[in-house]
C-alpha positions in Angstrom: 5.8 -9.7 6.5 4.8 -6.1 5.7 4.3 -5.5 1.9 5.0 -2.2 0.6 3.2 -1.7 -3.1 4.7 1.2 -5.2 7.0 1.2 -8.3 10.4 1.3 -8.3 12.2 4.2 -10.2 12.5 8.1 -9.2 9.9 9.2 -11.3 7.3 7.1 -9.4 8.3 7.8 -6.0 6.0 10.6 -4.8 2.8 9.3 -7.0 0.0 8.5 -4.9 0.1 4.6 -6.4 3.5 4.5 -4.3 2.3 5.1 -0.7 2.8 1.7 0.2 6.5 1.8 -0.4 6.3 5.3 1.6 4.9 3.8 4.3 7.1 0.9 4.6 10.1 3.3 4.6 9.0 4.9 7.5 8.4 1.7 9.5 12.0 1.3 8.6 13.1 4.8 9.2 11.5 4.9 12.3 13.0 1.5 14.0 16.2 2.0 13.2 15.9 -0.6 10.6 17.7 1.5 7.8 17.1 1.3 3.4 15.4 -1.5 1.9 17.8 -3.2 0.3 17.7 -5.0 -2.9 19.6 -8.0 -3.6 19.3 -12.0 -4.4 16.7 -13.5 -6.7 14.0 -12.2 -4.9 13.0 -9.0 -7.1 12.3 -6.7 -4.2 14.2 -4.4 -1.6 13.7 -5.7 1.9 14.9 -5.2 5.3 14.0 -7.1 8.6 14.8 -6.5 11.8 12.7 -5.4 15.3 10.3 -3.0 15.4 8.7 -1.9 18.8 4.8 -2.0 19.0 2.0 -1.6 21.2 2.9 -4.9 22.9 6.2 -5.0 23.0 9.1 -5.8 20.2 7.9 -7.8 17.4 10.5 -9.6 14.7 8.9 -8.7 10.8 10.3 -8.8 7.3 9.4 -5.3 5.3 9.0 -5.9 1.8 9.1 -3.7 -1.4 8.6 -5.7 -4.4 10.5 -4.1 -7.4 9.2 -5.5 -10.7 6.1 -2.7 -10.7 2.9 -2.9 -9.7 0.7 -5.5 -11.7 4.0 -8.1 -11.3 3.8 -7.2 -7.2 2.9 -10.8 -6.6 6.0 -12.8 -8.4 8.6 -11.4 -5.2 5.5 -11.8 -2.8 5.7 -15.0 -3.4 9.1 -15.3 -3.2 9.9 -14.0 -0.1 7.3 -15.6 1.6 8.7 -19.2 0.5 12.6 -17.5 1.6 10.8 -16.5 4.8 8.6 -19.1 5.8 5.9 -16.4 5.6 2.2 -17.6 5.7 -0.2 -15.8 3.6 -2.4 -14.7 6.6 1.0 -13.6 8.3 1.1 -10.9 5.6 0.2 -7.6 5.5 0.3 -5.2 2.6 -0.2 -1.9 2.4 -1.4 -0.1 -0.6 -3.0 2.6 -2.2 -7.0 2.8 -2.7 -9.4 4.8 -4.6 -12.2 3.9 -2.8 -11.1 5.8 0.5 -11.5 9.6 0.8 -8.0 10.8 0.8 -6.2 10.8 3.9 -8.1 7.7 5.2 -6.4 5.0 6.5 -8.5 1.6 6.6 -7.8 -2.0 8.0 -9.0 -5.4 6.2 -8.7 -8.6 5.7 -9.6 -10.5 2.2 -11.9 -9.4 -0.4 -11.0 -8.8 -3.7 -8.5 -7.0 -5.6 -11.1 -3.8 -6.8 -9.4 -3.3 -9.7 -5.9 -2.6 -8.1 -2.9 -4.6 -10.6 -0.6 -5.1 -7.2 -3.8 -6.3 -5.3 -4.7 -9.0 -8.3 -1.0 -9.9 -8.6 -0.6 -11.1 -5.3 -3.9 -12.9 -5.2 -3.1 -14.7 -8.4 0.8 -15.2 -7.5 -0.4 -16.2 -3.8 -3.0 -18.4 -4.7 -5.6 -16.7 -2.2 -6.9 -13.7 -0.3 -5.9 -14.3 2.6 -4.1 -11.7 3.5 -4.4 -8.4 5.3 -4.6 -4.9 3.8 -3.7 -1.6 4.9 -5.7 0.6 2.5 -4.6 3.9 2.2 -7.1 6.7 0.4 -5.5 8.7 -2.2 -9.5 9.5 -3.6 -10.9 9.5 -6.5 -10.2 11.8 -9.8 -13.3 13.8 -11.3 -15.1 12.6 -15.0 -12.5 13.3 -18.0 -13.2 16.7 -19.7 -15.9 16.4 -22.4 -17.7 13.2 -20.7 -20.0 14.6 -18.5 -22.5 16.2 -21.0 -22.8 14.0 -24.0 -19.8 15.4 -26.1 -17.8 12.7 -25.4 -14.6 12.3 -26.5 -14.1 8.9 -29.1 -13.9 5.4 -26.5 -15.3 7.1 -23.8 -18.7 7.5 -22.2 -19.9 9.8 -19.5 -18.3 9.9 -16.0 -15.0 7.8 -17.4 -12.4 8.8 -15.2 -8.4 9.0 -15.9 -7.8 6.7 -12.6 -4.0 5.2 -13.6 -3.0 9.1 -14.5 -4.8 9.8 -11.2 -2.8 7.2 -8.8 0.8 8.1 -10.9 0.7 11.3 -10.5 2.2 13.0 -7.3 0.6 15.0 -4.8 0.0 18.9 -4.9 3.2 20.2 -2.7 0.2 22.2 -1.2 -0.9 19.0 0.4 2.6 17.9 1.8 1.8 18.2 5.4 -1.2 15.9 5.1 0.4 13.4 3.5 3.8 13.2 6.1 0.5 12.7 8.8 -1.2 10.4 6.7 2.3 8.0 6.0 2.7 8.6 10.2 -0.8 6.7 10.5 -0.1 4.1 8.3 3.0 3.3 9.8 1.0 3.1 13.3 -1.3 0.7 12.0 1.2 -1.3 10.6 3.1 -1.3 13.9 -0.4 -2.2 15.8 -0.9 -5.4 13.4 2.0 -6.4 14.6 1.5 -5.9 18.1 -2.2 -6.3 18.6 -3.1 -8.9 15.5 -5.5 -7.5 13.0 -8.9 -7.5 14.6 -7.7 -5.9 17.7 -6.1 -3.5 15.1 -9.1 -2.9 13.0 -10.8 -2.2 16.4 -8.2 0.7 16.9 -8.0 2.1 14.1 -10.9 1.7 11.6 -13.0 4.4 13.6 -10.1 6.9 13.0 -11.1 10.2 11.2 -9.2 10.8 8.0 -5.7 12.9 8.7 -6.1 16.8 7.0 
């Protein structure tokens, strides 16, 4: 099961928080496996179907849960018990601050680093367990007026705006990248599948980030 974090809603849909749902569209797009779809009591848009891979045609369940980010884990959960999906047959995809932009990174476990998709799984899931696809969207610079002792009231210096930082959308100037950077997240995805993730990580980890 690929998991796809993002929120739902048009006015989400290009932020950088939603590259996870981006990525998992393209999977879709690209196998002939057509919209997510939602429906039933799962709260999420899913499709499943064959994808091709490195090794041959592989059978997976894409996954877009639908009840925003920090309530990710509640259709996770879900669809893994509709599925018959173990934890450690689960990959999700997501967005991550402590990647250089256009970075694409393979894991498995750890903790949730402040992400509210991340956390919701884990607590929803009841483990770790699972794989990541971590996708680096950067980091924003200190808020004005924090840097040099004149800071604004309830902050301190170096606070950062991270939540506007991952909801807001990319420049246009940096659309090209980001169609390349969704391309390579969408090939690491399709070598999990294929390969299993430490022949993945093997791959791909070593990859330069996409300009």
């Amino acid at each position: 099961m690929v998991v796809g974090l993002g929120n739902p809603g048009a006015k989400y849909a290009r932020n950088r928080h939603n590259v996870g749902f981006r990525a998992v569209e393209l999977v879709a797009s690209r196998h002939g496996l057509g919209e997510l779809k939602s429906g039933g009591k799962l709260g999420a848009a899913s499709a499943t179907g064959v994808i091709v891979t490195p090794r041959g045609r592989q059978k997976v369940v894409l996954l877009q849960p639908m009840e925003f980010m920090n309530l990710s884990g509640f259709a996770v959960q879900r669809a893994a018990k509709f599925y018959g999906v173990e934890l450690d047959h689960t990959l999700v995809v997501h967005d991550e601050i402590d990647l250089d932009v256009g970075l694409v990174r393979l894991k498995t476990g750890g903790g949730h680093g402040g992400h509210n998709g991340l956390r919701s799984i884990i607590e929803q899931c009841g483990g770790n367990g699972f794989a990541r696809v971590r996708m680096g969207v950067g980091k924003p610079g200190p808020l004005p007026g924090t840097a040099d002792g004149g800071n604004p009231k309830g902050t301190k210096a170096g606070d950062k705006d991270v939540a506007g930082w991952v909801l807001q959308d990319f420049p246009s100037a940096q659309a090209a990248m980001v169609d390349r950077f969704l391309a390579r997240a969408a090939d690491v995805i399709e070598a999990v599948a294929g390969l299993g993730v430490a022949a993945a990580m093997n791959e791909c980890n070593g990859k330069p980030a996409v300009t």
